[in-house]
C-alpha positions as CSV (number, residue, x, y, z in Angstrom):
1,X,10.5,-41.0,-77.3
2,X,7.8,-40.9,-74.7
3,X,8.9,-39.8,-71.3
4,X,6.9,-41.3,-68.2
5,X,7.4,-40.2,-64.5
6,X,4.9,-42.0,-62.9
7,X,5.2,-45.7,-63.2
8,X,1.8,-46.3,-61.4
9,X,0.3,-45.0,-64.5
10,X,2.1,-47.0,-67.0
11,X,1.9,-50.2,-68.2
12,X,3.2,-52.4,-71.4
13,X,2.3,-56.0,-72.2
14,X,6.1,-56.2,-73.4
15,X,8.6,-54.6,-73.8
16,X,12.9,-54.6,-74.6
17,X,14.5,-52.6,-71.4
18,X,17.7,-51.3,-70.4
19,X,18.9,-49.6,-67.3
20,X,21.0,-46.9,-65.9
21,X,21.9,-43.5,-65.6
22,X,23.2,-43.0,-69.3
23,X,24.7,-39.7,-68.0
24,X,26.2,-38.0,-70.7
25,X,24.7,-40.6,-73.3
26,X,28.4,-41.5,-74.2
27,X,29.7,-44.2,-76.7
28,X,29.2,-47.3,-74.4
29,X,25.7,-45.9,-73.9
30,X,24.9,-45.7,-77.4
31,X,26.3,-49.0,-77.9
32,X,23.6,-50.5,-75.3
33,X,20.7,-49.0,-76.4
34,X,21.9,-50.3,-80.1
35,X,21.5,-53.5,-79.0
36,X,18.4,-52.9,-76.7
37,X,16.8,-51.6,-80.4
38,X,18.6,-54.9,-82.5
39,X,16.6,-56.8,-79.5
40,X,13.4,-55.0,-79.7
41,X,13.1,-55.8,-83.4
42,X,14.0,-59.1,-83.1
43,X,11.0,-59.5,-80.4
44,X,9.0,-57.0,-82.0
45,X,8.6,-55.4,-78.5
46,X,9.0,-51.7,-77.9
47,X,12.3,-50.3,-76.0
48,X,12.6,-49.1,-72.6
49,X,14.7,-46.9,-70.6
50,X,14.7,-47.2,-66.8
51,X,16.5,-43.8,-65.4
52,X,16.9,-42.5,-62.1
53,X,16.8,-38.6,-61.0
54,X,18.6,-37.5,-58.8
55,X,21.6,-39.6,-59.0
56,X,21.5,-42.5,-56.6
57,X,25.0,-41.3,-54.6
58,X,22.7,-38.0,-54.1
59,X,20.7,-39.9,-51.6
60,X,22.9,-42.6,-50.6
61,X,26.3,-40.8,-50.2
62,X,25.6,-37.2,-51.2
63,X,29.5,-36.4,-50.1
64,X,30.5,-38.9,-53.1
65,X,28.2,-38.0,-55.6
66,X,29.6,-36.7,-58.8
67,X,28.8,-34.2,-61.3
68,X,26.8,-34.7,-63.7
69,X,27.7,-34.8,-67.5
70,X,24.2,-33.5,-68.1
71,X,20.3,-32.2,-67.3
72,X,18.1,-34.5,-66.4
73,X,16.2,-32.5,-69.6
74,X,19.6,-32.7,-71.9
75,X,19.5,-36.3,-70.7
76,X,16.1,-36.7,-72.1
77,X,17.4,-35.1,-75.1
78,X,20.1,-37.2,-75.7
79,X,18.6,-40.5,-75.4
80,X,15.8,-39.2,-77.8
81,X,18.4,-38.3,-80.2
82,X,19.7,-42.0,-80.9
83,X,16.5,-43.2,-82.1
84,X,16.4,-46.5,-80.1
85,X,14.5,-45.8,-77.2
86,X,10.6,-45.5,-77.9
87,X,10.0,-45.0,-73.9
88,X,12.1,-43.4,-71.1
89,X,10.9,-43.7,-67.4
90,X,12.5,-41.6,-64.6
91,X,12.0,-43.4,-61.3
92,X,13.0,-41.1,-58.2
93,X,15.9,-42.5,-56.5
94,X,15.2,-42.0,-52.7
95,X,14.9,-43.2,-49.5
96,X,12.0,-46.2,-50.3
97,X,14.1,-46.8,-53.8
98,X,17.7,-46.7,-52.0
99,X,16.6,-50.2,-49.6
100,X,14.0,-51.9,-52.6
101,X,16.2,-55.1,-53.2
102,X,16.8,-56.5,-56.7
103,X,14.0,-59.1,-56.6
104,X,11.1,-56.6,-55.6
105,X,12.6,-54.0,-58.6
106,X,12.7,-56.8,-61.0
107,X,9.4,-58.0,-60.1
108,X,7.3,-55.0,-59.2
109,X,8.7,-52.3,-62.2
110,X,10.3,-53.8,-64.5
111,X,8.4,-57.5,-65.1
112,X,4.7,-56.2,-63.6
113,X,4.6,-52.5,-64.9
114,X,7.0,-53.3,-68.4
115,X,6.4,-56.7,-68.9
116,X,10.1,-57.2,-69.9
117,X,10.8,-59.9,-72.0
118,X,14.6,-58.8,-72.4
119,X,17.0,-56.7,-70.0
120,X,19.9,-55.3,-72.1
121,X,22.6,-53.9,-69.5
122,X,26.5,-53.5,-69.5
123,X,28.4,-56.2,-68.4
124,X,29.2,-54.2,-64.9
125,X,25.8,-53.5,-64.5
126,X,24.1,-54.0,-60.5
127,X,21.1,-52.9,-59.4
128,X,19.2,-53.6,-56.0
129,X,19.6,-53.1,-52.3
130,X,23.5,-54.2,-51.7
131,X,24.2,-54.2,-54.9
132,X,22.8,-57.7,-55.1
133,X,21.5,-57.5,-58.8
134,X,24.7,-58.2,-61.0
135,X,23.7,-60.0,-64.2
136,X,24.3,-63.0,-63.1
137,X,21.9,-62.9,-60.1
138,X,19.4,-61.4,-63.0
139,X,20.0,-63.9,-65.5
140,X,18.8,-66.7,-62.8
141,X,16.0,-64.5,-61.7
142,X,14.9,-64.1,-65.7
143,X,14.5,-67.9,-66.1
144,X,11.7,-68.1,-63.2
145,X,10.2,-64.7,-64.4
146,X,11.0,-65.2,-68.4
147,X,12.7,-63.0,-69.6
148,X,16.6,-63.4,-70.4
149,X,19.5,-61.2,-70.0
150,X,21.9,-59.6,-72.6
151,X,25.2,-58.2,-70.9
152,X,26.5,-56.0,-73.5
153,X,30.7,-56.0,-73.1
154,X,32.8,-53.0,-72.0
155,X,35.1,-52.3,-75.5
156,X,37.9,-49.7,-74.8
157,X,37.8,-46.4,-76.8
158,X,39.7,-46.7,-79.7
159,X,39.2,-42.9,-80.7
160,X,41.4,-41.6,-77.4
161,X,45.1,-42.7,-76.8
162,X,45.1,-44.5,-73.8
163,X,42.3,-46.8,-75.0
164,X,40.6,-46.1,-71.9
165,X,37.2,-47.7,-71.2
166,X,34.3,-45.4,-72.4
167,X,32.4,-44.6,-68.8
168,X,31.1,-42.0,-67.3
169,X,33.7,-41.9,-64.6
170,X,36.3,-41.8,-67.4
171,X,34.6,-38.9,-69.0
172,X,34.1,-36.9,-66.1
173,X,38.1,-37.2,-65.2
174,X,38.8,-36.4,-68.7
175,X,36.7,-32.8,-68.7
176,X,37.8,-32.1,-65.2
177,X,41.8,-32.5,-66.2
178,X,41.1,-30.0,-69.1
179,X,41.4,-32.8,-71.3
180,X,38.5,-31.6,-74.0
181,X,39.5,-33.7,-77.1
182,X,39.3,-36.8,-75.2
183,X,36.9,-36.4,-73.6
184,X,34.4,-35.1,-76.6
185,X,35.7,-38.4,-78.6
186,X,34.2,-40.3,-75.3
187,X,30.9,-38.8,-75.7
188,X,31.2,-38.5,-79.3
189,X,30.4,-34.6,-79.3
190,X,31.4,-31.4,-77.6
191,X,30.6,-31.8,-74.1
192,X,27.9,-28.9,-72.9
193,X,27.0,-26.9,-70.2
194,X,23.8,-25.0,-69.8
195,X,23.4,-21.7,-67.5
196,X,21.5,-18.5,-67.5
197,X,22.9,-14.8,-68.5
198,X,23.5,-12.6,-65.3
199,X,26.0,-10.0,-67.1
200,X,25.7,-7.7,-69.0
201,X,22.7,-6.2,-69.3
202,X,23.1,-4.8,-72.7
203,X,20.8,-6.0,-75.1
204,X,23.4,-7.0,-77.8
205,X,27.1,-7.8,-76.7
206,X,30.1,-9.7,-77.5
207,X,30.8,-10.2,-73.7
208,X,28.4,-12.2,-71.8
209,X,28.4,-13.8,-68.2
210,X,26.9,-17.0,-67.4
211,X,26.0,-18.4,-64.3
212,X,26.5,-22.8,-64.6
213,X,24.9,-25.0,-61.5
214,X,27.9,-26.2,-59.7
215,X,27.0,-29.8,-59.9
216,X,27.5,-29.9,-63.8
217,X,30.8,-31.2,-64.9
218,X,32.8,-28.5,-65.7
219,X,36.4,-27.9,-67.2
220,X,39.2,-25.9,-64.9
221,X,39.5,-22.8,-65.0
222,X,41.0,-21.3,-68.5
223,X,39.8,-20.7,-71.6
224,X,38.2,-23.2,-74.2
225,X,37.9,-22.8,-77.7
226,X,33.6,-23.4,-78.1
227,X,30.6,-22.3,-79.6
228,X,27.6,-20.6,-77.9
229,X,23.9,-20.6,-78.5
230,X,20.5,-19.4,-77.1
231,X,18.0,-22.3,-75.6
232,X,14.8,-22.4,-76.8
233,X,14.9,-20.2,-79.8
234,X,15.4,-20.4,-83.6
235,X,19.4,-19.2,-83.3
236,X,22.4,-20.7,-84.5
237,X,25.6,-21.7,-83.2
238,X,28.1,-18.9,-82.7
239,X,32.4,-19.2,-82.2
240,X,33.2,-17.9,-78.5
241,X,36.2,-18.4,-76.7
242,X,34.6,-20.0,-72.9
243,X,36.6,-18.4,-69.7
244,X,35.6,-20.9,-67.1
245,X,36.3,-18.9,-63.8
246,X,36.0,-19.6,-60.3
247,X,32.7,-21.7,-58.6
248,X,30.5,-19.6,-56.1
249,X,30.2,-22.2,-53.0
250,X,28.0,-19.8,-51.7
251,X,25.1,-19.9,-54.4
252,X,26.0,-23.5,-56.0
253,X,27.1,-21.8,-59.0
254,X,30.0,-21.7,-61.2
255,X,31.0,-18.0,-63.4
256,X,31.8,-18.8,-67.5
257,X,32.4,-15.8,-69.4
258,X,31.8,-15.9,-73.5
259,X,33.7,-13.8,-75.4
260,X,31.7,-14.5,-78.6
261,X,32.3,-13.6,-82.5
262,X,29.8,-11.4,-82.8
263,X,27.0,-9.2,-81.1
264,X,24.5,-11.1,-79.6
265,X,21.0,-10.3,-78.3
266,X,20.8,-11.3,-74.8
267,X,18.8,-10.1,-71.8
268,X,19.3,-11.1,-67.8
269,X,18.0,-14.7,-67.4
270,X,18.2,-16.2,-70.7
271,X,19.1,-19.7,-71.1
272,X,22.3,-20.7,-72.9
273,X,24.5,-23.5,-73.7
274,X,27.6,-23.5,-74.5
275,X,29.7,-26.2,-76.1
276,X,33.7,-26.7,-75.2
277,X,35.6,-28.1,-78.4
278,X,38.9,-27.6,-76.9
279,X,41.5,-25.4,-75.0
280,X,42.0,-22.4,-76.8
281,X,45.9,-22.7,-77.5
282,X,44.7,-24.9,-79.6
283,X,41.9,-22.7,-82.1
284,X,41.9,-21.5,-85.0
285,X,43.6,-18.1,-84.9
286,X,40.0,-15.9,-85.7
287,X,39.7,-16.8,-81.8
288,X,43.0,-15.8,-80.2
289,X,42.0,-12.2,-82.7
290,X,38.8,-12.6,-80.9
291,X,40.2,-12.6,-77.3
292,X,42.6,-10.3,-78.1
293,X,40.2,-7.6,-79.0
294,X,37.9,-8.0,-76.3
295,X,39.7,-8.1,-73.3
């Protein structure tokens, strides 16, 4: 996957697109950018994702904005991961972006720059000044600009009890109630966070502080069952029990100590990511030993 951030240097003859935030890159997501791929082979047109950074309630109505389920990099990751999206451009949600109505977006982005042929969007989707852009509004639009519109159905989570819609919204709720299983069998994975080491400063421990941006989605305070592991090195997984503690206004920061298996080489400032699998009553017992002999 090719990942553009300047649209006024990119330009496709034709292309299969899809649109959205795909925060989190959860089941519904997947199940879009399945069908944006099924669609691009059909029209033997390459496949597009149209992504916005920051989130647009971070302009519009910062108070409302929520956290995010990931990075904008761990975004990039994700969408890279399923093997359906050949190109990704990030368009900067701002001021200018936040009044462009759904006509000049259509027109000017995704019909002049991508040459779209075929807009694959859930069913809910809007875009555009007011919200105007449903895909109804679209679908009339793509007859006098040729391309057609495939609204891909909302389907309700069969892996979680309540058979709740799969969303990022529903997600989010899920990992801030503490609700971990649920909420991993929405995303279809262990939800992750990534933050930098600011304790110890031993070079190999089993206790290790990490600082987590505030505006990640975290779980409440307590202790998760998880694993831990290093960014940007050749390092494997490791079983930790995660002690998500109190957020830090004051620096936008939020305090998740790892109590991990086994000693692990880390220095002030590394990058990790941790992954929560679920609240620790719930572990095997080598982690309640674990947390037992460390504290």
């Amino acid at each position: 996957m090719i990942v553009i951030s300047d649209p006024s240097e990119f330009h496709l003859s034709g292309s299969a697109v899809s649109i959205g935030m795909f925060d989190g890159v959860h089941r519904g997501h997947r199940r879009v950018l399945r069908t944006l791929r099924d669609q691009g082979l059909v029209l033997q047109l390459p496949t597009v994702v149209v992504t916005f950074d920051p989130h647009p309630l971070a302009t519009l109505r910062p108070e409302s904005c929520p956290p995010r389920l990931s990075t904008l990099e761990g975004r990039m990751d994700l969408l890279a991961s399923t093997g359906h999206v050949d190109y990704c451009l990030v368009l900067k949600f701002d001021r200018q972006r936040s009044v462009e109505s759904a006509d000049e977006f259509v027109r000017g982005t995704l019909v002049d720059k991508l040459g779209m042929r075929s807009l694959i969007v859930g069913e809910n989707f809007v875009c555009g000044s007011g919200r105007q852009g449903n895909t109804t509004y679209l679908g009339n639009l793509g007859g006098c600009l040729r391309f057609d519109v495939c609204p891909v159905p909302l389907r309700p989570n069969t892996y979680i009890e309540n058979g709740a819609q799969c969303s990022s919204s529903e997600t989010r709720r899920l990992i801030q109630q503490g609700n971990i299983a649920d909420a991993n069998a929405m995303l279809d994975r262990p939800h992750e966070l990534s933050g930098t080491v600011f304790g110890p400063s031993d070079s190999a421990c089993r206790v290790i502080d990490l600082l987590v941006p505030g505006d990640l989605c975290s779980p409440p305070i307590g202790d998760y069952a998880g694993t831990v592991k290093k960014q940007h090195v050749a390092a494997p997984w490791i079983d930790a029990i995660l002690q998500v503690r109190e957020e830090h206004s004051q620096i936008g920061a939020r305090t998740i100590r790892l109590l991990v298996e086994k000693q692990t080489r880390v220095a002030l400032g590394d990058a990790m990511t941790v992954r929560f699998h679920d609240r620790a009553r719930s572990a095997p017992s080598r982690f309640a030993f674990n947390t037992m002999a460390l504290t």
